[in-house]
Kinemage of the C-alpha trace (Angstrom):
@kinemage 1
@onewidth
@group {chain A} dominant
@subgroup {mainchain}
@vectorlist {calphas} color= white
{ca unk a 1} P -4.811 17.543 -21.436
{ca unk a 2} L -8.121 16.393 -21.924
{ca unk a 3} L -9.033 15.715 -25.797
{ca unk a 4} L -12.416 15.620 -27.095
{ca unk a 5} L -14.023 13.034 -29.093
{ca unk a 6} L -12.675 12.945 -32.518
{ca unk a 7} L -10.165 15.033 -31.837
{ca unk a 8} L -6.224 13.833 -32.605
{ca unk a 9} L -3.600 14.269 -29.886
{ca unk a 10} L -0.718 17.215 -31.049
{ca unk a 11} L 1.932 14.901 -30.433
{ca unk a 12} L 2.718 11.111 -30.527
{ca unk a 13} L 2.847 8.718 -27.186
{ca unk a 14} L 5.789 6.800 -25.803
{ca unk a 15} L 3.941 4.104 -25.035
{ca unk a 16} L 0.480 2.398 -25.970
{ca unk a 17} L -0.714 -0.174 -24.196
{ca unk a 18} L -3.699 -1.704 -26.583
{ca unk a 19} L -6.284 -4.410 -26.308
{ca unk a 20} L -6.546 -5.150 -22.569
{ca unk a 21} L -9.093 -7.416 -22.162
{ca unk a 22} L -10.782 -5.362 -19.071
{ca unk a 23} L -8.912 -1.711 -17.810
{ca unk a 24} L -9.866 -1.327 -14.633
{ca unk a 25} L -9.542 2.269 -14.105
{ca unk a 26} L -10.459 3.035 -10.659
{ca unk a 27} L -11.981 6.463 -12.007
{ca unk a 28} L -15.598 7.606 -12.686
{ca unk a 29} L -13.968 9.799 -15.719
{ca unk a 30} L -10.499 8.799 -16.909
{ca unk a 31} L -10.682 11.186 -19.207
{ca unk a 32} L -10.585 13.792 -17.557
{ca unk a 33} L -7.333 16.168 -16.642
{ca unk a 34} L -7.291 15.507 -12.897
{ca unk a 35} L -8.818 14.167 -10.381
{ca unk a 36} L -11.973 13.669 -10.922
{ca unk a 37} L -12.165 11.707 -7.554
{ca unk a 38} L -10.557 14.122 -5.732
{ca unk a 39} L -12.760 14.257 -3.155
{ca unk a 40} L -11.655 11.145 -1.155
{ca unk a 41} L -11.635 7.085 -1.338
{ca unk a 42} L -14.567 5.164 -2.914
{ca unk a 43} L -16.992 4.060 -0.189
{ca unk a 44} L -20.290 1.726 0.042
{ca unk a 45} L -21.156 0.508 -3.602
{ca unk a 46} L -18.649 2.673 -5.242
{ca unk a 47} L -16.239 0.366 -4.294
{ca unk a 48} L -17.719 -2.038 -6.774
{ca unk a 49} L -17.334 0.411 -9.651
{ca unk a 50} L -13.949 0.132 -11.169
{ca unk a 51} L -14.567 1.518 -14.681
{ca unk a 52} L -14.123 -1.215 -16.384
{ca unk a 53} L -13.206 -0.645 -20.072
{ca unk a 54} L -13.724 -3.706 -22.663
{ca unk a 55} L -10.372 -3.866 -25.041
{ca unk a 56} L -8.865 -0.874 -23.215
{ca unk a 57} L -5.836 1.243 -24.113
{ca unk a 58} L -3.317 3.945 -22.624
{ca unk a 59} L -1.432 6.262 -24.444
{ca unk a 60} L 1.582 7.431 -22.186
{ca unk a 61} L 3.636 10.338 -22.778
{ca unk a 62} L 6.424 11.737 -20.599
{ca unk a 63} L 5.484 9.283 -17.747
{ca unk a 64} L 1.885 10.884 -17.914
{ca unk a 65} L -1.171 8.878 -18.707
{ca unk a 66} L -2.472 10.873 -22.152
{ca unk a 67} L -5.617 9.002 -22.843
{ca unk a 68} L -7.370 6.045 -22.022
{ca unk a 69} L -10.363 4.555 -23.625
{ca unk a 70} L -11.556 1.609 -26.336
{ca unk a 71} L -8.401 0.460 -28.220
{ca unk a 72} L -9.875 1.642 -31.689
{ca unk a 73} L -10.864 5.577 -30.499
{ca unk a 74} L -7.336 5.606 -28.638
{ca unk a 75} L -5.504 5.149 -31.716
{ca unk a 76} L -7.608 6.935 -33.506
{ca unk a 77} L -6.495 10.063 -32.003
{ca unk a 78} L -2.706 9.619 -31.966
{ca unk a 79} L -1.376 11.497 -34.614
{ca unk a 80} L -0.750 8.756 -37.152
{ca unk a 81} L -4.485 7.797 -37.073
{ca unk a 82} L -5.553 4.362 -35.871
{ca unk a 83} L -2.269 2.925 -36.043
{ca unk a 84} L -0.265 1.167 -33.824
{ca unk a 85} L 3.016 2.616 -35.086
{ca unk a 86} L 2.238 6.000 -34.114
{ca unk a 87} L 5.949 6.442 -34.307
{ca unk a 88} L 9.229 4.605 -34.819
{ca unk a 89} L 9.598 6.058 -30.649
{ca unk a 90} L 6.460 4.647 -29.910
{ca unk a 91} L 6.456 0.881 -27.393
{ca unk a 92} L 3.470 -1.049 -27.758
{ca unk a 93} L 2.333 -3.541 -25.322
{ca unk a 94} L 0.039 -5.905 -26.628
{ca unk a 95} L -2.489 -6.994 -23.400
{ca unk a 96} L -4.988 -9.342 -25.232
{ca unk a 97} L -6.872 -11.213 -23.040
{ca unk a 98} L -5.382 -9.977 -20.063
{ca unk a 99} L -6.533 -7.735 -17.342
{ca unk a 100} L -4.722 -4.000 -16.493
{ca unk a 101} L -5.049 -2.437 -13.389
{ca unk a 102} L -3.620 0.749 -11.502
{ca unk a 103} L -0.484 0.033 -10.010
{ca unk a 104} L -1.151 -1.965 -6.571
{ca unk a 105} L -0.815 0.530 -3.368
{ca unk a 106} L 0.637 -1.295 -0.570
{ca unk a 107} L -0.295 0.758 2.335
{ca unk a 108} L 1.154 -0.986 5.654
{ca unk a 109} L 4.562 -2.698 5.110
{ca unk a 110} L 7.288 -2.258 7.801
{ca unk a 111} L 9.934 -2.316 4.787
{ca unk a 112} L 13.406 -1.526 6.494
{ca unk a 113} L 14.686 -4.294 9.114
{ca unk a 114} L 17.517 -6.822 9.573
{ca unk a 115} L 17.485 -9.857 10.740
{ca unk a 116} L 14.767 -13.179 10.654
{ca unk a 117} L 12.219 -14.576 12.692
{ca unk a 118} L 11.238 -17.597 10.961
{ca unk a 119} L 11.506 -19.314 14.104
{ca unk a 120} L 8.372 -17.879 15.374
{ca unk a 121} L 6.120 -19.803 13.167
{ca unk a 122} L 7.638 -22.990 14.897
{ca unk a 123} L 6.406 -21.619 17.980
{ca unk a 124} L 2.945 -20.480 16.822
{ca unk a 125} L 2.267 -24.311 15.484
{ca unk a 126} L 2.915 -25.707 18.620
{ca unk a 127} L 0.535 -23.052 20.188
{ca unk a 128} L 2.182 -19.580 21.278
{ca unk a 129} L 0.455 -16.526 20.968
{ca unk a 130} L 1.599 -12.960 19.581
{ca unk a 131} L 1.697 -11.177 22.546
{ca unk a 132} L 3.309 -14.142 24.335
{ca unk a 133} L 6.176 -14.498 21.729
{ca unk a 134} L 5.919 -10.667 22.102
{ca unk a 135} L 6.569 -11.547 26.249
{ca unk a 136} L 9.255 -13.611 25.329
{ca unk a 137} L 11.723 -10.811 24.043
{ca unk a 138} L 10.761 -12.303 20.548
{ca unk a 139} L 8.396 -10.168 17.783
{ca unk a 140} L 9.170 -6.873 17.736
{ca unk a 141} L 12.172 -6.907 20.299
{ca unk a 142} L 13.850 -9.773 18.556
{ca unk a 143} L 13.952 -7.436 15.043
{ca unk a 144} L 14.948 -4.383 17.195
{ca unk a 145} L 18.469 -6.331 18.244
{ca unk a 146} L 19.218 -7.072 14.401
{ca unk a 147} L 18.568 -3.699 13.174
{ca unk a 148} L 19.948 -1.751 15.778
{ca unk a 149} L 23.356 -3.453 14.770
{ca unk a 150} L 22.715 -2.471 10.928
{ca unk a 151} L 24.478 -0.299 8.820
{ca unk a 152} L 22.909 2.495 6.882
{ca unk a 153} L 23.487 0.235 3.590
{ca unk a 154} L 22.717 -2.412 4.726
{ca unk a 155} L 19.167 -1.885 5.273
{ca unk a 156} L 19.155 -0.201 2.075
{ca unk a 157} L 20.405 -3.022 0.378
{ca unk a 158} L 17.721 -5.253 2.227
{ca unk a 159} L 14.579 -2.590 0.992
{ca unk a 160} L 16.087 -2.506 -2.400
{ca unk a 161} L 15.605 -6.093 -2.357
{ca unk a 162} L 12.122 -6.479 -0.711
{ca unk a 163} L 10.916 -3.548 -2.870
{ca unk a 164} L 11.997 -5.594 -6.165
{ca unk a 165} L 9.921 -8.610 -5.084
{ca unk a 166} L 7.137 -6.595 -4.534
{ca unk a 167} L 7.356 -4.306 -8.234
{ca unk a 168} L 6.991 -7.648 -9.777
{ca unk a 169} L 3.864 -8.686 -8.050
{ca unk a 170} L 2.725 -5.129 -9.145
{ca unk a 171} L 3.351 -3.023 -6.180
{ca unk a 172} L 4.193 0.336 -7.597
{ca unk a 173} L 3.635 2.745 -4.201
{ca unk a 174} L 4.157 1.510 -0.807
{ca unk a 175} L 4.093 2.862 2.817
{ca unk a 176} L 6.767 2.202 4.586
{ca unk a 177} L 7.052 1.900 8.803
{ca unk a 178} L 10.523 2.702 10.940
{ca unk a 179} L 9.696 1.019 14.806
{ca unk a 180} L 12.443 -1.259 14.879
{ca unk a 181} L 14.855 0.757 16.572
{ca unk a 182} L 13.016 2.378 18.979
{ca unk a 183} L 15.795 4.893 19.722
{ca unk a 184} L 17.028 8.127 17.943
{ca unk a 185} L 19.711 6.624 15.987
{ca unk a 186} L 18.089 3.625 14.516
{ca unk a 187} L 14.678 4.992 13.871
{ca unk a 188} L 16.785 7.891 11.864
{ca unk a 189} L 18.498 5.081 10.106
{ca unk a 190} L 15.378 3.467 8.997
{ca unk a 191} L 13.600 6.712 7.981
{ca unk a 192} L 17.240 7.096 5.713
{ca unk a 193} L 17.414 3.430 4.374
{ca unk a 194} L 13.712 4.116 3.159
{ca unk a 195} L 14.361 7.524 1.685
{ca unk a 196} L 17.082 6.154 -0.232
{ca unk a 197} L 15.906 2.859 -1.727
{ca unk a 198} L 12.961 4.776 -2.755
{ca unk a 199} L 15.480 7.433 -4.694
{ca unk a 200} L 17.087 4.585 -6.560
{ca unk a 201} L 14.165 2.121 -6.995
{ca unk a 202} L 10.987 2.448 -9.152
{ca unk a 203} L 8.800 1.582 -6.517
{ca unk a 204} L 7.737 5.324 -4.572
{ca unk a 205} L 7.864 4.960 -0.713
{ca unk a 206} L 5.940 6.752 1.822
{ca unk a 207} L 7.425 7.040 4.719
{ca unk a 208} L 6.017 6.579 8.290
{ca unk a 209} L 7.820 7.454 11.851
{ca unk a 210} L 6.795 4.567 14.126
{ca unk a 211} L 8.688 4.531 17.279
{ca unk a 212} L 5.818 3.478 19.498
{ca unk a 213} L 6.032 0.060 18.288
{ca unk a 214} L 6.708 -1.436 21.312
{ca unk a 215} L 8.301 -0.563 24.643
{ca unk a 216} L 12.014 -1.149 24.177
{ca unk a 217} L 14.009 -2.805 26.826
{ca unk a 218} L 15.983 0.174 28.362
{ca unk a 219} L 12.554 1.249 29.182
{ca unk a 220} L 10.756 -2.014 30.527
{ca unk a 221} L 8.251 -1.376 32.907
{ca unk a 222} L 8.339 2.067 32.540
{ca unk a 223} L 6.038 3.215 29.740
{ca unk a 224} L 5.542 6.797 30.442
{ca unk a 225} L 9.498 7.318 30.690
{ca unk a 226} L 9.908 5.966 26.842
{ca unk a 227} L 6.735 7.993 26.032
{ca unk a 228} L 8.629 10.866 27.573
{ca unk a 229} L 11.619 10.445 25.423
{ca unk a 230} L 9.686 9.821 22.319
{ca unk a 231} L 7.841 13.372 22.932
{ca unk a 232} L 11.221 15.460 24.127
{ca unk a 233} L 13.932 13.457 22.065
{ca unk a 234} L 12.662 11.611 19.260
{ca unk a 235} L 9.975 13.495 17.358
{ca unk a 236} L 11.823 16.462 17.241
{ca unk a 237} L 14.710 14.743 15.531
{ca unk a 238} L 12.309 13.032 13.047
{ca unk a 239} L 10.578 16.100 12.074
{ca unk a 240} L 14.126 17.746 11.554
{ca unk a 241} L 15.052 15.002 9.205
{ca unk a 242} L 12.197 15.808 6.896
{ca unk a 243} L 11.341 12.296 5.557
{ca unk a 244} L 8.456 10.820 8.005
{ca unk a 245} L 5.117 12.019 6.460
{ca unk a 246} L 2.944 9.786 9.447
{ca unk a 247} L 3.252 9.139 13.012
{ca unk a 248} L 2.100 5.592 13.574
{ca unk a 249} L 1.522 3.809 17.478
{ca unk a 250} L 0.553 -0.097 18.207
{ca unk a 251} L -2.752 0.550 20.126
{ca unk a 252} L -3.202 -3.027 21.803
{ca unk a 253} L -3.835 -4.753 25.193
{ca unk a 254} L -0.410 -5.665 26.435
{ca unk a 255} L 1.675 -2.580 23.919
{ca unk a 256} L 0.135 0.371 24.442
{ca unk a 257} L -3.154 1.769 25.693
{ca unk a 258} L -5.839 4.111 24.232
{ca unk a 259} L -4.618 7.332 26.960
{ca unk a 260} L -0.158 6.500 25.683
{ca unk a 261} L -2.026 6.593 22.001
{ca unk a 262} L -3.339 9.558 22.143
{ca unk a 263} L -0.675 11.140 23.752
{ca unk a 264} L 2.182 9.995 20.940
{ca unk a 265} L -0.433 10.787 18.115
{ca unk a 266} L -1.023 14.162 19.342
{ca unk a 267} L 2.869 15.030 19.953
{ca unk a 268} L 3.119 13.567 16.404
{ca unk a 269} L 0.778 16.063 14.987
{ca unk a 270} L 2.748 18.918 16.741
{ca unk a 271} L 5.782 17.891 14.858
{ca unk a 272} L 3.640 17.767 11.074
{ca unk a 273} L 3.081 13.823 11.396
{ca unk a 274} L -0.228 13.165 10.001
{ca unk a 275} L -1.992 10.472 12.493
{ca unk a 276} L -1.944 6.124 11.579
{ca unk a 277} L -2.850 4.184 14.314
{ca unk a 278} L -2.673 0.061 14.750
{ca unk a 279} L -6.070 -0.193 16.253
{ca unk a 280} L -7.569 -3.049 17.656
{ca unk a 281} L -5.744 -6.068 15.812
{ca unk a 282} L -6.175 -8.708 18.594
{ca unk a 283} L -8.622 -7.186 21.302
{ca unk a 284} L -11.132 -4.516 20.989
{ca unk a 285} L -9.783 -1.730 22.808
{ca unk a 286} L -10.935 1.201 21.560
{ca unk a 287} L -8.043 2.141 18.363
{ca unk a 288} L -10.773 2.439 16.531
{ca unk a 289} L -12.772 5.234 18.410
{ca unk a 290} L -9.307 7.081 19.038
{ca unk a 291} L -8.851 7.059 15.298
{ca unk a 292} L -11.981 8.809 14.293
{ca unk a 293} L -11.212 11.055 17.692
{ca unk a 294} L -8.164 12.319 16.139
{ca unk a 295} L -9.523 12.263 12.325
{ca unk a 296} L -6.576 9.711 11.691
{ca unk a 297} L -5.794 9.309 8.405
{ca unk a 298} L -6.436 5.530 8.649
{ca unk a 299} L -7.121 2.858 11.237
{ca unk a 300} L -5.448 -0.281 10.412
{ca unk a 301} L -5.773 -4.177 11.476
{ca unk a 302} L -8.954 -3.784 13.289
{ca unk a 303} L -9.885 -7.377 13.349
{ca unk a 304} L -11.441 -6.860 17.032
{ca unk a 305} L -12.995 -3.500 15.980
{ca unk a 306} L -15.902 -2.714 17.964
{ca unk a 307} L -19.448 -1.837 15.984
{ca unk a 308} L -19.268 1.666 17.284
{ca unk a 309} L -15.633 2.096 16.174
{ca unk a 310} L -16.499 1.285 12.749
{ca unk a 311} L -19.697 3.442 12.573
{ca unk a 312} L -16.959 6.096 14.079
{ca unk a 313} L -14.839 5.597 11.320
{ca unk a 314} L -17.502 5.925 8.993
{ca unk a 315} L -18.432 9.086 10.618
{ca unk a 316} L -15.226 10.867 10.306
{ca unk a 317} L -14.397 9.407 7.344
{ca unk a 318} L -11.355 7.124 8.473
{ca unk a 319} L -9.475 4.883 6.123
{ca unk a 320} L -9.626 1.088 7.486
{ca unk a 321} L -6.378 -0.483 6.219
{ca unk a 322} L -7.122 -4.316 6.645
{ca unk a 323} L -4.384 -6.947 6.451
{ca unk a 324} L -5.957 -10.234 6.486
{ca unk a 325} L -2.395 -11.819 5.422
{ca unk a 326} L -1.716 -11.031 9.246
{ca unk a 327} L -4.596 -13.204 10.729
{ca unk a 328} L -3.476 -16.185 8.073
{ca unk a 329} L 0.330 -15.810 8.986
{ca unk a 330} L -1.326 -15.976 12.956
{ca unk a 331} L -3.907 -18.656 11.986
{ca unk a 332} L -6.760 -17.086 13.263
{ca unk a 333} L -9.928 -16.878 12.244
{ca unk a 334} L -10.875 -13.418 13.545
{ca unk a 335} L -10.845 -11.484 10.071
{ca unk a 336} L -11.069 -7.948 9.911
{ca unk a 337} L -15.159 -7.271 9.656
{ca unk a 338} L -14.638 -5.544 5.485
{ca unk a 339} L -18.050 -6.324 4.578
{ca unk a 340} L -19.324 -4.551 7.324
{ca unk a 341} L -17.721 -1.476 7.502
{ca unk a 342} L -18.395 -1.104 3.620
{ca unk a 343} L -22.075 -1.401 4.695
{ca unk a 344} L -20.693 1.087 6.791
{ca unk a 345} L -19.734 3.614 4.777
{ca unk a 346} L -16.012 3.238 5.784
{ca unk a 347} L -13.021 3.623 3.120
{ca unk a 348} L -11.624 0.414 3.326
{ca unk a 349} L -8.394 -0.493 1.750
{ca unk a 350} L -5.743 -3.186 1.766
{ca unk a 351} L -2.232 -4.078 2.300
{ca unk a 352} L 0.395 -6.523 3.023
{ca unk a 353} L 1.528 -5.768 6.814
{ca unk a 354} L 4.701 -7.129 4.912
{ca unk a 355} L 7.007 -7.735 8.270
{ca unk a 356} L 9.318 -9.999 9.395
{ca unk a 357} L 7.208 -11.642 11.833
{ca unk a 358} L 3.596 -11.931 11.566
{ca unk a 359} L 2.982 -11.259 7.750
{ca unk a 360} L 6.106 -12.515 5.812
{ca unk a 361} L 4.303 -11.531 2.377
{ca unk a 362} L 5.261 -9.038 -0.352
{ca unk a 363} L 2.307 -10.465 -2.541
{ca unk a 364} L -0.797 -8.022 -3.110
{ca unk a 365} L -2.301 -10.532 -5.388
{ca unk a 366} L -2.442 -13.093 -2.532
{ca unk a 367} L -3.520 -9.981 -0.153
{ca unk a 368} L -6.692 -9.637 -2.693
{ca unk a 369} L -7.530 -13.601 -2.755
{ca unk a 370} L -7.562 -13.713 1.239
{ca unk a 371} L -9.668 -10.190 1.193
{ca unk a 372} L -12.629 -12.738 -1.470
{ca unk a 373} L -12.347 -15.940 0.163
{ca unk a 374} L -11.985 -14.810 3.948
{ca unk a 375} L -13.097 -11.516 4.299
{ca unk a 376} L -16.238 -11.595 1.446
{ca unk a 377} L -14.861 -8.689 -0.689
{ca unk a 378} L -15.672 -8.902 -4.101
{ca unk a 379} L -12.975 -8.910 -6.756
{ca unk a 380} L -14.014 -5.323 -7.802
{ca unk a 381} L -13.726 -4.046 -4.344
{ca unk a 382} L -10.432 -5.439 -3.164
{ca unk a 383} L -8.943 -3.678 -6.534
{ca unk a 384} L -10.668 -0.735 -5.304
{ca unk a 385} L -9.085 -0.931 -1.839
{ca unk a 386} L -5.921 -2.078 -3.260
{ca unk a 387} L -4.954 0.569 -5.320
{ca unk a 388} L -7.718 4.026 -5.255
{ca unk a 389} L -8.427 3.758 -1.432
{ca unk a 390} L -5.076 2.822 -0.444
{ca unk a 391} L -3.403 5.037 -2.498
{ca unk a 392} L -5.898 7.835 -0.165
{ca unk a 393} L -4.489 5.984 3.270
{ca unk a 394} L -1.311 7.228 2.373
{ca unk a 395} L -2.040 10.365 1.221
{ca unk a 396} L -1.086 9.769 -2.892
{ca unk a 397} L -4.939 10.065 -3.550
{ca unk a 398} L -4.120 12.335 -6.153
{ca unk a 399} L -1.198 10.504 -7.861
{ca unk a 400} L -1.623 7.127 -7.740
{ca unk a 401} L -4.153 4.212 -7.624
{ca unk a 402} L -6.297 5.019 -10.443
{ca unk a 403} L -5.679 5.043 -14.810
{ca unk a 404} L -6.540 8.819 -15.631
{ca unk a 405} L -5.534 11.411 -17.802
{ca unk a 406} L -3.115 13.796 -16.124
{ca unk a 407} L -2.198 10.987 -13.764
{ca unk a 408} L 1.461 9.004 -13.098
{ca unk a 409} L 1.209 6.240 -15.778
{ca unk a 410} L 1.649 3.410 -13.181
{ca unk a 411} L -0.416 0.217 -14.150
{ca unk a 412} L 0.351 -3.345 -14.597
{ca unk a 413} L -1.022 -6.370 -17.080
{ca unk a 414} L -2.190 -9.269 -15.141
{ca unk a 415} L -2.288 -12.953 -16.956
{ca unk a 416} L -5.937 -12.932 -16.237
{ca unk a 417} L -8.725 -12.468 -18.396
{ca unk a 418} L -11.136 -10.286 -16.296
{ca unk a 419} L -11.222 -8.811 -12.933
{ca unk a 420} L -13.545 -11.277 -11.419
{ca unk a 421} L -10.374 -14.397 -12.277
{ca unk a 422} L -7.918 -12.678 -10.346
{ca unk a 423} L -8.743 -13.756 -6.721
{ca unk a 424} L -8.377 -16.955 -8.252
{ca unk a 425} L -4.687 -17.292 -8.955
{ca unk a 426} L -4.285 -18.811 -5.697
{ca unk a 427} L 0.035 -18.907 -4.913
{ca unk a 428} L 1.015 -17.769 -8.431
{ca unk a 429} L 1.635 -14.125 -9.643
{ca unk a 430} L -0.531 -12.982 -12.172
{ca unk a 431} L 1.302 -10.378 -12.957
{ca unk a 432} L 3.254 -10.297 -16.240
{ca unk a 433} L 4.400 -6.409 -16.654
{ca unk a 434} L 4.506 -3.065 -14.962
{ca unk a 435} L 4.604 0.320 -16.152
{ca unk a 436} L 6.240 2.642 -13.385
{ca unk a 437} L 5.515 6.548 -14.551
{ca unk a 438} L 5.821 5.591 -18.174
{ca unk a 439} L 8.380 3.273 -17.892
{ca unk a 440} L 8.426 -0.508 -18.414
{ca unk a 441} L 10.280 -1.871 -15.499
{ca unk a 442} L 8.668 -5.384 -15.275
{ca unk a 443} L 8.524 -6.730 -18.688
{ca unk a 444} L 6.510 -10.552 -19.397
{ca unk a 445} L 9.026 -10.238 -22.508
{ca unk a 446} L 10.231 -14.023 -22.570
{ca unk a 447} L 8.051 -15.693 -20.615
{ca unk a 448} L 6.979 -14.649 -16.917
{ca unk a 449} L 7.597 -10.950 -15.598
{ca unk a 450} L 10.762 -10.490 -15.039
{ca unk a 451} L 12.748 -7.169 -13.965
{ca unk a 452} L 14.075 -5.149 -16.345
{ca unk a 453} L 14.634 -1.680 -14.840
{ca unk a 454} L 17.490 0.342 -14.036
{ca unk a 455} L 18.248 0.910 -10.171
{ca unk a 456} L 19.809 4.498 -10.159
């Protein structure tokens, strides 16, 4: 699909997106047919190379990026010649002075759930911990009641909702987290609801079994005995649904320890669940280490992440999957360490932790402000970690995160005028439109971005 200089495409595009101020491509050669960064996530100073193209354009046909370059060589090789009506089929979006990015990855949400926990905030301003709300029967357990007592639709209904929010702050791929059940039943119903807003909803979700969550109350005080039933009962009814990709376990002082990780990672991995683990989000326990152990996929949290379990990471090449959207939800000041595990070496990408507790945000946007202004990313690398490296944590390396030939046309035009103003946009949405696989499903048409696509 590649086409060479001078050379004019055989057919037409569906859609052109022309004069983008900066296209930040993710890719060393978007140009190319393929991956050209197939070879993993951007790490170290790559991370602050986003192939930045000055008045940047996309053809798209058939959902499939077609080209991408300068505005003028773009439409010089559609088949009209350096027009913008390349055909009456042909939409044009117009992006000058505005920025266009891949499609935001957001790699840790727990998406499916009932019920609300804003009263927890009430109790964290007047001084309660996580692990004491946690202690409480609140957090996790409190979620657990609601959705346990949820029908099938209506947890769909409530994804279909969430994921709507989040395709128009320019969320086009996002992981999804069962672990509010904590039995067969529910954890199957989550897995479902997931599998089936993502059939009739733009936004593609990636599914991850996480029924090690917490320790649910038929089971209290008697962790081994739930371990045993997640090992004999559980696992081998989410690998015969077919829809969990990941096995995911809360690794943390008062949940579960690093010896109960291990153990639910590795009967994951019998049952084809690739290895996630929450690692060392409030206490430095050793996630981290396990992680690179088990060549996890990624480690994620890891705001009490020990030196040696980032230079383990690095090592084994470990995705970190910060959420600093947590620690400002749980006003702490303990911030993931980002700028040293890119010194590092470590992939580092971001996410939400969207959840109905402890990070209440669908926003990537906002994610990307609070990974400049508390974590010292620079724009260029939290784009990089929010869309190419995240797009690796969940294993879509090869589809998504990045504007290439060959590649799902998924981007989005942001109402800035460069990369380095949108940290800046501090509580407002910079995004204005989405493409999702060729198709524009968040439209600035009007004024604002507004929805405009079809739920099947």
């Amino acid at each position: 699909m590649h086409v060479a200089a001078g050379q004019v495409r055989e057919q037409p595009s569906d859609l052109l997106l022309i004069h983008a101020a900066e296209l930040a491509t993710c890719c060393s050669s978007p140009r190319c047919d393929g991956c050209s960064d197939g070879d993993g996530p951007r790490r170290g100073a790559a991370m602050g190379d986003i192939g930045i193209i000055r008045d940047g354009a996309i053809a798209v046909r058939s959902g499939v990026i077609v080209d991408v370059g300068n505005t003028q060589d773009v439409l010089a090789r559609e088949p009209s010649g350096n027009s913008v009506g390349a055909s009456d089929a042909t939409q044009v979006i117009d992006a000058s002075g505005r920025t266009v990015l891949p499609g935001f990855v957001d790699a840790h949400t727990h998406l499916v759930f009932a019920g609300e926990r804003y009263r927890e905030h009430v109790m964290r301003l007047g001084g309660a911990k996580y692990l004491d709300i946690l202690a409480a029967g609140g957090g996790i357990l409190s979620t657990l009641t609601s959705t346990r007592s949820a029908s099938l639709s209506a947890l769909v209904a409530g994804a279909m909702k969430r994921l709507d929010i989040m395709l128009l702050h320019g969320t086009t791929t996002v992981e999804a987290k069962s672990g509010y059940g904590l039995d067969i039943d529910t954890e199957l119903r989550q897995l479902e609801a997931a599998e089936r807003a993502s059939q009739a909803h733009p936004v593609d979700v990636v599914s991850t079994f996480m029924g090690a969550h917490a320790l649910p109350p038929e089971f209290t005080g008697d962790p081994q005995g739930y371990l045993d039933f997640l090992e004999s009962a559980v696992l081998p009814a989410v690998e015969n649904q077919g829809i969990a990709e990941f096995c995911d376990v809360f690794c943390e002082e008062g949940v579960f320890s690093v010896e109960q990780s291990r153990r639910v990672l590795l009967a994951g991995m019998k049952h084809g669940l690739r290895p996630k683990i929450h690692a060392d989000e409030i206490f430095p326990i050793g996630g981290a280490e396990l992680a690179s152990e088990l060549a996890a996929v990624s480690a994620d949290h890891l705001a009490a992440a020990s030196q040696e379990g980032i230079h383990s990471m690095a090592r084994a090449g470990v995705a970190a999957v910060l959420l600093p959207a947590t620690m400002f939800t749980l006003m702490s000041e303990a911030y993931a360490d980002a700028r040293g595990m890119i010194d590092a070496g470590v992939a580092v990408a971001l996410a939400t932790d969207f959840n109905p507790g402890t990070s209440p945000t669908m926003s990537m946007p906002f994610v990307i402000t609070l990974a400049c202004l508390q974590m010292k990313m620079t724009p260029a690398e939290a784009v990089c970690a929010a869309t190419l490296n995240a797009a690796w944590a969940i294993g879509r390396g090869d589809r998504a995160g990045a504007i290439q030939v060959g590649r799902d046309a998924d981007f989005i035009v942001c109402d800035v005028p460069a990369v380095d103003a949108l940290p800046f946009s501090v509580g407002v949405n910079p995004v204005r439109d989405v493409v999702k696989r060729g198709a524009h499903v968040v439209t600035s048409v009007g004024g604002g971005g507004r929805l405009c696509h079809s739920r099947i």
